[in-house]
C-alpha positions as CSV (number, residue, x, y, z in Angstrom):
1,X,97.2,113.2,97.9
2,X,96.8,110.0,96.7
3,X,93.6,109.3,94.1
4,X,90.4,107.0,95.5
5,X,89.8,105.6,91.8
6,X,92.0,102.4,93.1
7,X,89.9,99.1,92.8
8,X,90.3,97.5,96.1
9,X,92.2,98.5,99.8
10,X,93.7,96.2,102.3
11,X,92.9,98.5,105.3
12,X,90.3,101.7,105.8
13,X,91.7,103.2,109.2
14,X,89.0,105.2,110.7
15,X,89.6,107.3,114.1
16,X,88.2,110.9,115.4
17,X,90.5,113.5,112.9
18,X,89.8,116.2,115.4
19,X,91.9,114.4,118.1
20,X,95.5,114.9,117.7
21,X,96.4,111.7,119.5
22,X,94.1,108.8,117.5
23,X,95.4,111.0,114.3
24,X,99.7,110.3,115.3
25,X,98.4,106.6,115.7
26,X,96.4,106.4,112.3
27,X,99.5,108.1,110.2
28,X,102.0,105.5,112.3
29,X,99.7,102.2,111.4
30,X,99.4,103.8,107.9
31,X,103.2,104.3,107.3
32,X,103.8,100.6,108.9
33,X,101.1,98.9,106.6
34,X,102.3,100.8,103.5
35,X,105.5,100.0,103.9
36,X,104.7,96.3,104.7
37,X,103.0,96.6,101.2
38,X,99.3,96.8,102.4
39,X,97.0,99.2,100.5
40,X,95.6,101.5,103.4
41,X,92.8,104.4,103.2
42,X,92.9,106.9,105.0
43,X,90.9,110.4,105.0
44,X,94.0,112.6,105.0
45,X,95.7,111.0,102.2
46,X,92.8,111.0,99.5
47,X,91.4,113.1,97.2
48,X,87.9,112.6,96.9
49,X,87.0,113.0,100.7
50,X,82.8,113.0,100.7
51,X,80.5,110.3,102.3
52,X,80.2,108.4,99.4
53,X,83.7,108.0,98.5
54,X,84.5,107.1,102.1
55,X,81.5,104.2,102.1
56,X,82.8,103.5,98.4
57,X,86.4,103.0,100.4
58,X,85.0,100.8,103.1
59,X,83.2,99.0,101.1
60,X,86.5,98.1,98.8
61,X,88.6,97.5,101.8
62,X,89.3,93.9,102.9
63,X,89.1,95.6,106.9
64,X,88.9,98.5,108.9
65,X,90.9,99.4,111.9
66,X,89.2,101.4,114.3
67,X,92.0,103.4,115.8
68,X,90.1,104.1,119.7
69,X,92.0,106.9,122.2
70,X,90.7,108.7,125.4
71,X,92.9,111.6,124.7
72,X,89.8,113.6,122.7
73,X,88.3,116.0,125.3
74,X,84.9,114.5,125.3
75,X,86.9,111.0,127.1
76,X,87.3,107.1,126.3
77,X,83.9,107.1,124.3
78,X,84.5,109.8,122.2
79,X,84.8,107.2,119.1
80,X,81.6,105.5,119.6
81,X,79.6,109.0,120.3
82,X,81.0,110.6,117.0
83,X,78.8,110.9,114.2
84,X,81.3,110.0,111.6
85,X,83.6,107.1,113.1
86,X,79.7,105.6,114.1
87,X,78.8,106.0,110.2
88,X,81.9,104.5,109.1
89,X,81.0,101.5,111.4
90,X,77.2,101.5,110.0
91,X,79.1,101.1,106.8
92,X,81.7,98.4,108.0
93,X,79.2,96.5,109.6
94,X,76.8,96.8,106.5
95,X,79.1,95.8,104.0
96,X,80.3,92.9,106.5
97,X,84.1,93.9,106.5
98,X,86.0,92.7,109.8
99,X,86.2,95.8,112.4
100,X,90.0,95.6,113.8
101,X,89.5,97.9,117.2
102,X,93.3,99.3,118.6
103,X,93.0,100.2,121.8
104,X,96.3,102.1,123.7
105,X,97.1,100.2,127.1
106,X,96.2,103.1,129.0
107,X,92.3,102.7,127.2
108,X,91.8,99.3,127.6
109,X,89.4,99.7,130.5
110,X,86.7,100.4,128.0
111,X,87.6,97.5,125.8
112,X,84.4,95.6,127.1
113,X,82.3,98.2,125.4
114,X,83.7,96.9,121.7
């Protein structure tokens, strides 16, 4: 676990945790951006795991990445009908950070809808 008390974050990757798929990508983007040097949030990895310390995050990040799959049961716009990855946008979009969508090539028909 890594602490949340750091000062500022390059990336806050957000993506449904419940679906295995947009979870593989998130740890993959996180282990290439760490190891690039970035500074990367990510629920799994952190301690301090409530709503305020994941706006707190967002608001301390430079960008998030909105990691988007249709593997979740409920289909392509799973990520845009789930309370929490639509709060972390409300946040993203309050705070006025850049929203980085990554999009699979087999879900690129809903692209449009970004």
């Amino acid at each position: 676990m890594v602490s949340n008390t750091q000062d500022r974050w390059d990336v806050f990757i957000s993506y449904i945790r419940e679906d295995p798929l947009a979870g593989i990508y998130a740890m993959k983007l996180h282990g290439t951006l760490t190891t690039l040097g970035y500074t990367v949030w990510m629920f799994e990895n952190m301690e301090d795991r409530d709503d305020t310390a994941v706006e707190q995050a967002i608001c301390e990040s430079a960008c998030v990445i909105a990691v988007i799959t249709s593997a979740h049961q409920a289909g392509a716009r799973a990520y845009f009908e789930h309370s929490t990855c639509l709060q972390e946008l409300q946040w993203a979009r309050k705070a006025d950070k850049y929203i980085q969508p990554v999009l699979r090539v087999e879900d690129e028909s809903f692209q449009n809808d970004l």
